[in-house]
C-alpha positions as CSV (number, residue, x, y, z in Angstrom):
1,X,0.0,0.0,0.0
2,X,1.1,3.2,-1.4
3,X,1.6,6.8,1.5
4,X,-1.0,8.2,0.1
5,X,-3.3,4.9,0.1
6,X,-2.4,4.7,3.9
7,X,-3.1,8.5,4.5
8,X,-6.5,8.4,2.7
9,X,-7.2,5.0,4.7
10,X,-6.7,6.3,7.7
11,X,-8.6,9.8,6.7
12,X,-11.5,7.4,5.3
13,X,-11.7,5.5,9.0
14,X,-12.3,9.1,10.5
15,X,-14.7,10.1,8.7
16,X,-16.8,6.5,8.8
17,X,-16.2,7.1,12.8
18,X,-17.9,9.9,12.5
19,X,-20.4,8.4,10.2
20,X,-21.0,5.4,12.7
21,X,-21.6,7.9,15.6
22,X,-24.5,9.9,13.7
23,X,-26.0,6.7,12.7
24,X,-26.3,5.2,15.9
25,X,-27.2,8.1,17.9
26,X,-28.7,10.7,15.0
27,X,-27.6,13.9,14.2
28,X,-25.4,15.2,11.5
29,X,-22.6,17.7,10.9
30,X,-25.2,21.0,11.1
31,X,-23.7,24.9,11.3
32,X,-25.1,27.8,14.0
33,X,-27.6,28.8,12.0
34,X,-29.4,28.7,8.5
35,X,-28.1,31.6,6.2
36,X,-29.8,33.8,4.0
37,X,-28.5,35.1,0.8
38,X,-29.9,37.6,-2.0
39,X,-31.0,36.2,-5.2
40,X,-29.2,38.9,-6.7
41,X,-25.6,37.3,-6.3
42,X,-27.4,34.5,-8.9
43,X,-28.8,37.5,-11.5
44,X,-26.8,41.2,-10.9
45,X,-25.0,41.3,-14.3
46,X,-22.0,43.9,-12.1
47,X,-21.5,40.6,-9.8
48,X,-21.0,38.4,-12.9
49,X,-18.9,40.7,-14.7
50,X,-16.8,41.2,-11.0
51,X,-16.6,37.2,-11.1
52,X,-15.4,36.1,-14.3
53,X,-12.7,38.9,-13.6
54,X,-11.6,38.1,-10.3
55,X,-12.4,34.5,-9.8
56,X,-11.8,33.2,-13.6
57,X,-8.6,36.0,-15.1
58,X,-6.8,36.5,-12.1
59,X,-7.3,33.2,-9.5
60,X,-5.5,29.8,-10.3
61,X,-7.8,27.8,-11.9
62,X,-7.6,23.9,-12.7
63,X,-6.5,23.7,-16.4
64,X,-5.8,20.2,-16.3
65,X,-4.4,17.5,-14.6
66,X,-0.2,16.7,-14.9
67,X,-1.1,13.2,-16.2
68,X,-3.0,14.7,-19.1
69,X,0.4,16.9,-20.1
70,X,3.0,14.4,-20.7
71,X,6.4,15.5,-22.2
72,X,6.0,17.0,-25.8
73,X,2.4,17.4,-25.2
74,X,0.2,20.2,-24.7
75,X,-3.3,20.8,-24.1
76,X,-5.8,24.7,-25.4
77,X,-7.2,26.2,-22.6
78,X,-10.4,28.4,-23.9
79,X,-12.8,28.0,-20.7
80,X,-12.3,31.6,-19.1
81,X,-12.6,33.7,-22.2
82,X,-8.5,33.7,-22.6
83,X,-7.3,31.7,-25.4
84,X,-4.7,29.4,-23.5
85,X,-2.2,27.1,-24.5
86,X,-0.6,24.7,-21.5
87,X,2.9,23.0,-23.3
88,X,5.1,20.8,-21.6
89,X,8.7,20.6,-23.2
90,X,10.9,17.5,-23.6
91,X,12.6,17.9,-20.0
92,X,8.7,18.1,-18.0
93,X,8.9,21.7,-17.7
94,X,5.0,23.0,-17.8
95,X,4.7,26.6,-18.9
96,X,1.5,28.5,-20.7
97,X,1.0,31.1,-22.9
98,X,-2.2,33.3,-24.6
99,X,-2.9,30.9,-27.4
100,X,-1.9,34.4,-30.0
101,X,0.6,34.8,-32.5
102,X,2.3,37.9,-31.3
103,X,3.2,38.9,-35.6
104,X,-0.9,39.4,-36.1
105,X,-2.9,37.8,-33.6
106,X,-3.8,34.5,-35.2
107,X,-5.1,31.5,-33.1
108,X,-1.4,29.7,-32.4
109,X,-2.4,26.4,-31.5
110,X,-5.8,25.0,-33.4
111,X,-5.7,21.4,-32.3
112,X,-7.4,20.5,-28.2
113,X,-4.3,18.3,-27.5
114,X,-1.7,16.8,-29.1
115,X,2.2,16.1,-28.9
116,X,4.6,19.0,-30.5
117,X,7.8,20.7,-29.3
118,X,7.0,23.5,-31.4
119,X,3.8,25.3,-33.0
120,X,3.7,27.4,-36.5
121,X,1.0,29.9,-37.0
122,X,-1.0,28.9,-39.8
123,X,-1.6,32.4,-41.0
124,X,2.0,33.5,-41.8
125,X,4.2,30.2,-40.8
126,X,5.5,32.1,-37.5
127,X,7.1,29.1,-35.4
128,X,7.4,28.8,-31.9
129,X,9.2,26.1,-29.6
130,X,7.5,24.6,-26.2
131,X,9.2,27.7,-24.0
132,X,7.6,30.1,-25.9
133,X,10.6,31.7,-28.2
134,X,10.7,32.6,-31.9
135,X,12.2,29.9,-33.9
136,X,11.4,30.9,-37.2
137,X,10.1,33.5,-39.2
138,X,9.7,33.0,-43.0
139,X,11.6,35.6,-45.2
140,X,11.9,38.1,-41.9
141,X,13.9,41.0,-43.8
142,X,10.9,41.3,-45.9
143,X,8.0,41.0,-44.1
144,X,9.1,41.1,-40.1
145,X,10.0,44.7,-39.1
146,X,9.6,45.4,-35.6
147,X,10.4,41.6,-34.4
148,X,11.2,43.6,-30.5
149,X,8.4,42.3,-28.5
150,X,7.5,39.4,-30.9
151,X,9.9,36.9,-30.6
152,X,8.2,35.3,-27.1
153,X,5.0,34.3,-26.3
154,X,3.0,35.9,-24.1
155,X,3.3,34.2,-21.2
156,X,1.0,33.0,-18.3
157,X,1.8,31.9,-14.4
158,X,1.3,28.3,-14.4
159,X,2.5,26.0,-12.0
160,X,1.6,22.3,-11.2
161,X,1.0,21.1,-7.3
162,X,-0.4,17.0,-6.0
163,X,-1.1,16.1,-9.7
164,X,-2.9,19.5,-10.9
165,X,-1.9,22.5,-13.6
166,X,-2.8,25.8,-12.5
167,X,-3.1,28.8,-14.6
168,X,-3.8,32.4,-14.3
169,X,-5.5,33.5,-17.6
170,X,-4.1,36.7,-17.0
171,X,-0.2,37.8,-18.1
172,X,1.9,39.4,-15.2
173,X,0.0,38.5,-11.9
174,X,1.9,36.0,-9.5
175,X,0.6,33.4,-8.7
176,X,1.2,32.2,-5.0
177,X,-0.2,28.3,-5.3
178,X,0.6,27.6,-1.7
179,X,-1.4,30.0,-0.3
180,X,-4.1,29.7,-3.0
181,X,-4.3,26.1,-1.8
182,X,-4.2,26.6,1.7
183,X,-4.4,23.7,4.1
184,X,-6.7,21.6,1.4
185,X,-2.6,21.1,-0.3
186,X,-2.5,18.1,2.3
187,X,-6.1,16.5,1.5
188,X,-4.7,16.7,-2.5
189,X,-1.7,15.8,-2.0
190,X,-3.3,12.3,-0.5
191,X,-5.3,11.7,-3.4
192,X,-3.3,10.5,-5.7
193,X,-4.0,12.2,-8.8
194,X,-1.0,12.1,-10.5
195,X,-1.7,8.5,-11.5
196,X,-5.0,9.2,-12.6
197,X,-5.5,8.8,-16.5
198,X,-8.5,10.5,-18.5
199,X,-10.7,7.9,-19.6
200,X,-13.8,10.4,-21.4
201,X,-14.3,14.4,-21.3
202,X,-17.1,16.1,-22.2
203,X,-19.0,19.6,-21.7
204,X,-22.5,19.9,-20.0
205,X,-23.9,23.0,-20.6
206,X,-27.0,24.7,-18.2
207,X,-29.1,27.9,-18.6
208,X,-27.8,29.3,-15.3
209,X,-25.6,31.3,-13.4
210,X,-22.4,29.2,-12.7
211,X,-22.9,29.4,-8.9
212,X,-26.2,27.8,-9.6
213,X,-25.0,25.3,-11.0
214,X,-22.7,24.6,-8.7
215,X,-24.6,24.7,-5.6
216,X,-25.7,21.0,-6.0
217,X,-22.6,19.7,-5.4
218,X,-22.4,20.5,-2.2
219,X,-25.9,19.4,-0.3
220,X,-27.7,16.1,-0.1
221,X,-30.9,18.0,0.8
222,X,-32.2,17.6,-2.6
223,X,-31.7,14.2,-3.3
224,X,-35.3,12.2,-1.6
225,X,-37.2,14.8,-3.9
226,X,-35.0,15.4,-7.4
227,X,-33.4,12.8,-7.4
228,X,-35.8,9.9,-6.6
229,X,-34.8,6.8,-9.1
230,X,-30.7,7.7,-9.4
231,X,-29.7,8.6,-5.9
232,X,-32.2,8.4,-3.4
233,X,-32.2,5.0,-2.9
234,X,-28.5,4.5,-2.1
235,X,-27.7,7.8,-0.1
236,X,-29.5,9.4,2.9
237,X,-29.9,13.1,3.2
238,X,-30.1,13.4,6.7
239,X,-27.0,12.0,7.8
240,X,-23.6,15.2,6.3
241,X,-20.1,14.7,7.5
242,X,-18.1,18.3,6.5
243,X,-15.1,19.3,6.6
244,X,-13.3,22.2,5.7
245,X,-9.8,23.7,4.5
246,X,-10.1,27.2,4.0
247,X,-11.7,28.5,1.3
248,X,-12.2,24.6,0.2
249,X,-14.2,21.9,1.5
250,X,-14.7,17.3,1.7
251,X,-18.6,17.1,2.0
252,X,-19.6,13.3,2.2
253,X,-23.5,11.7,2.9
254,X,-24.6,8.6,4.4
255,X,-25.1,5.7,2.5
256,X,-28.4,3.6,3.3
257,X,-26.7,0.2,3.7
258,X,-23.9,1.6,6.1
259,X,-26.4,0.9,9.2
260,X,-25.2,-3.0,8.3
261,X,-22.0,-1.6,9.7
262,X,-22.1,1.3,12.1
263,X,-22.6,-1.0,15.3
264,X,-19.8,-3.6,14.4
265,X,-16.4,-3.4,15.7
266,X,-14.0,-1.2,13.5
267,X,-12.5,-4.7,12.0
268,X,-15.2,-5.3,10.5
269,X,-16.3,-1.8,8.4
270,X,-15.6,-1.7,5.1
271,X,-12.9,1.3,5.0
272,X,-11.4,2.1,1.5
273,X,-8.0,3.2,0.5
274,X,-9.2,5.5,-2.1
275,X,-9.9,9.0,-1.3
276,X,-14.3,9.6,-1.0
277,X,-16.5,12.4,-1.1
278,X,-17.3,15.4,-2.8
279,X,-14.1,17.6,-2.8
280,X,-14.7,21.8,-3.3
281,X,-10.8,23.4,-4.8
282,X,-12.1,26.9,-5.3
283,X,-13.3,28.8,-6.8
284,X,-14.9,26.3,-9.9
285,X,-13.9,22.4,-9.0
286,X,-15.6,19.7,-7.9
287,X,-13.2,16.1,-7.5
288,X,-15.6,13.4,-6.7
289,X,-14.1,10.0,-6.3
290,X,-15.9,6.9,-6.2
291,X,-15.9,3.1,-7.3
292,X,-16.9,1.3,-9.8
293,X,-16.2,-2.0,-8.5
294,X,-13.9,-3.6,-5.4
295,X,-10.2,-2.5,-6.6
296,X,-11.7,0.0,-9.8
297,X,-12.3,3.2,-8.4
298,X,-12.9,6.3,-10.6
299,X,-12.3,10.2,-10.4
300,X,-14.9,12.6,-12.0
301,X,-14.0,16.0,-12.3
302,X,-16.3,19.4,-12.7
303,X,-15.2,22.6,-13.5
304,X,-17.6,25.3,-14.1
305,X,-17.1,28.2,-16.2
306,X,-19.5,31.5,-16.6
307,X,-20.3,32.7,-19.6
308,X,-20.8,36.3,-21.2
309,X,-24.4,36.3,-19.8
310,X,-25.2,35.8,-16.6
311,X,-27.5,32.9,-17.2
312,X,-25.1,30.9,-19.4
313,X,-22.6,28.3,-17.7
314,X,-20.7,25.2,-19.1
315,X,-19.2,22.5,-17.0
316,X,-16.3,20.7,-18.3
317,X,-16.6,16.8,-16.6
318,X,-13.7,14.7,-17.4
319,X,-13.6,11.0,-15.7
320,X,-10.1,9.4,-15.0
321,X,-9.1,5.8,-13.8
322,X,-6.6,5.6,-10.4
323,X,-3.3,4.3,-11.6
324,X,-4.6,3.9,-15.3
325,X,-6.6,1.6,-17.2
326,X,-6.1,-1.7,-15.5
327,X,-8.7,-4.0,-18.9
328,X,-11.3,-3.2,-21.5
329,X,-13.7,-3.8,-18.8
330,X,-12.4,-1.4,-16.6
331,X,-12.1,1.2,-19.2
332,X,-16.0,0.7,-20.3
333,X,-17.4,0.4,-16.6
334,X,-15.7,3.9,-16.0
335,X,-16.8,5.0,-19.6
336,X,-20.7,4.0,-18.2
337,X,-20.1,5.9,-14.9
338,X,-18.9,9.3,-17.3
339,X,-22.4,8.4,-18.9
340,X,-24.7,7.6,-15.7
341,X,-23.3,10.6,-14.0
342,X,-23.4,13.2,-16.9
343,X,-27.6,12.2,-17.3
344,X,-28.3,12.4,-14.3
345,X,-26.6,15.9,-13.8
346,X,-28.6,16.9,-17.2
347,X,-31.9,15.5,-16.8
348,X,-32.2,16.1,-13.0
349,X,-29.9,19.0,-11.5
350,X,-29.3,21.0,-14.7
351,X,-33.2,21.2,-15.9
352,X,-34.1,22.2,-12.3
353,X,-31.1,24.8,-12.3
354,X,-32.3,26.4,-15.5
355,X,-35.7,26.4,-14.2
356,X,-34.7,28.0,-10.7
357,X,-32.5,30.7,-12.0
358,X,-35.0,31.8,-14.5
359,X,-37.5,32.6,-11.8
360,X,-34.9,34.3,-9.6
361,X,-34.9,36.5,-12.3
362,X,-38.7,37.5,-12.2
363,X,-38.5,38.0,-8.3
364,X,-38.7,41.4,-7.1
365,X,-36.0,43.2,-5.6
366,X,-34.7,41.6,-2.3
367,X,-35.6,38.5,-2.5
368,X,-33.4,35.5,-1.1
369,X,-33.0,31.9,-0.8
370,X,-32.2,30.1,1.9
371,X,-29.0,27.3,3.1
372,X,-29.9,25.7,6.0
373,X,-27.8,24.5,8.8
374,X,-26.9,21.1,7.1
375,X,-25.8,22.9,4.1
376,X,-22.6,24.3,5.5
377,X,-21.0,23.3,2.2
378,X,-23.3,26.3,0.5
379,X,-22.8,29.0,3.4
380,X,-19.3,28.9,3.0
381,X,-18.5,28.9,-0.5
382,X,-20.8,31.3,-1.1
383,X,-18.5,33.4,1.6
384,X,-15.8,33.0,0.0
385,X,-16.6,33.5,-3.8
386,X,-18.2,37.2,-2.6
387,X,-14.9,37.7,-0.8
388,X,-13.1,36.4,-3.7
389,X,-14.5,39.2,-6.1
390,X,-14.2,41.9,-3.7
391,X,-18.0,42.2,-3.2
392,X,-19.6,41.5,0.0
393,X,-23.2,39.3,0.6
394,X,-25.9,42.0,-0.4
395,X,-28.7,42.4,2.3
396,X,-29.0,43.2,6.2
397,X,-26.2,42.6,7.7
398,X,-26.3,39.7,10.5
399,X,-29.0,37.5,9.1
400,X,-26.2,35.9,7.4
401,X,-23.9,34.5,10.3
402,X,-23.2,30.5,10.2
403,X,-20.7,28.3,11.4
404,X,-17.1,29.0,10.2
């Protein structure tokens, strides 16, 4: 067994302690108080334009994970508005740059992925090498005055921490990853995700603000009622173990069969070495791990990305197999879990998301939802996006005090 299989063992038995106690004796993980928040940090088009700034050009964001980057690879980057190109040269040095040809402003790289160790513009037959310089530039003496400036890429901070490539989509802001990451570096650095291999990738796409969207990833509340057939009748929503690292967060829910277990001796519980849970890496990720079968366990990811308007967001879901693609079967029962989850995020969370956020819009002003005091997940985030973008909770102040 692997460090990191032993650290996430031993984190796993923790949290099914905690589990154990809540099903024997009731209760759940619960904050101070419920919190109240104005519907107009879903629809104000100043917030949304404040976000995608703040929280999408000048925060490290997930552009991929290392594993997907291998040496004379590279991977476009388009998600934030920013055209992006993520290249990793021949010696595994990771850099990005704006996806532009400095000589006119062409599109660089046209291709998602692929291997090259260097890139021509296909509008003049500029060339660049994987760290960014000017290797060629047909008949320059003619054509190529002013080369000052133009023979490097514009370049991005990028940097790569516990399996994961960070970018800031804007040029000339430093980027400190350690403190962006907070004490949540540990709980990644456990997971293992540098041995996790893409298996499938996709876009899901939802008429709704991003935060929306992404507010179902983070309470069980809804699942007896929306989600009836797919996940109501394997997890309780009554039972929430949270924890959480800073801005970030683990959220977990009971399973219904785990009462099979809770009053056994700790030999006997079924405690995996892969890491569990929902896992929050602001401000846009969700990492859920799971299994698919005893010794196949899978990693979904979810990034969301706001559009232009403030009702348009895409998440980008991408499923990956821990240490690789161990058969066939293995590759199609994690290509079906890509599949199960991606319909039931569709069909169930995304039509009630479009739905919901349309009507916030026809409320009048001051209006608000409400996350209770099991949906500590919500209150938090929700904290620390508005602090993110420099624009604190609208409403009365003090109705909106919950656990920390």
């Amino acid at each position: 067994m692997t460090v990191s299989s032993q650290s996430q063992r031993q984190t796993q038995l923790a949290i099914m302690r905690r589990f154990a106690a809540y099903i024997r004796d009731g209760g759940s993980d619960l904050a101070d108080a419920p919190m109240v928040n104005d519907v107009s940090v879903y629809t104000d088009p100043a917030r949304h334009a404040a976000e995608r700034q703040k929280l999408f050009r000048e925060t490290p964001l997930v552009a991929a994970l290392s594993s997907e980057i291998a040496p004379g690879a590279f991977r476009t980057f388009d998600a934030t508005g920013v055209p992006v190109v993520v290249a990793r040269d021949g010696g595994g040095a990771i850099r990005a740059f704006l996806n532009i040809c400095p000589h006119r402003g062409a599109r660089l790289v046209r291709q998602e992925e692929g291997r090259a160790n260097r890139f021509t513009c296909w509008f003049h037959g500029w060339t660049y090498g994987a760290d960014g310089r000017l290797i060629a530039a047909p008949e320059a003496d003619r054509f190529c005055g002013g080369m000052a400036g133009r023979d490097h890429l514009v370049a991005l901070p990028c940097e790569e921490r516990h399996g994961l490539v960070f970018v800031i989509a804007t040029p000339g802001l430093a980027m400190d990853l350690d403190a962006h990451l907070g004490s949540f570096a540990a709980v990644l650095g456990a997971m293992g995700l540098d041995s996790a291999e893409r298996v499938k990738s996709g876009e899901l796409p939802v008429a709704a603000n991003w935060k929306y969207a992404l507010d179902t990833y983070g309470e069980g509340y809804h699942f007896a009622a929306l989600h009836k057939q797919t996940l109501a009748p394997y997890f309780r929503n009554d039972i929430t173990i949270y924890d959480r690292f800073d801005r970030c967060h683990r959220v977990s829910w009971a399973q219904k069969d785990w009462d099979s277990w809770a009053s056994k001796p700790e030999s006997k519980w079924p405690v995996r070495a892969e890491p569990a849970g929902v896992h929050y890496l602001y401000p846009n990720t969700i990492l859920f791990c799971g299994s698919v079968s005893p010794g196949k366990s899978y990693l979904t990811v979810f990034r969301h990305f706001p559009g232009e308007e403030v009702g348009s967001t895409v998440t980008h879901k991408a499923i990956y197999a821990f240490g690789g693609v161990k058969s066939p079967e293995h590759r199609a029962e994690v290509e079906a879990a890509f599949d199960a989850t991606a319909h039931v995020v569709m069909s169930e969370d995304y039509v009630t998301a479009a739905e919901g956020w349309k009507n916030m819009c026809a409320l009048p002003p001051g209006s608000t939802v409400v996350y209770g005091r099991q949906e500590m997940a919500l209150q938090n985030v929700h904290r620390a996006l508005a602090d993110g973008c420099g624009m604190a909770l609208p409403g009365p102040a003090g109705v909106r005090e919950a656990a920390r």
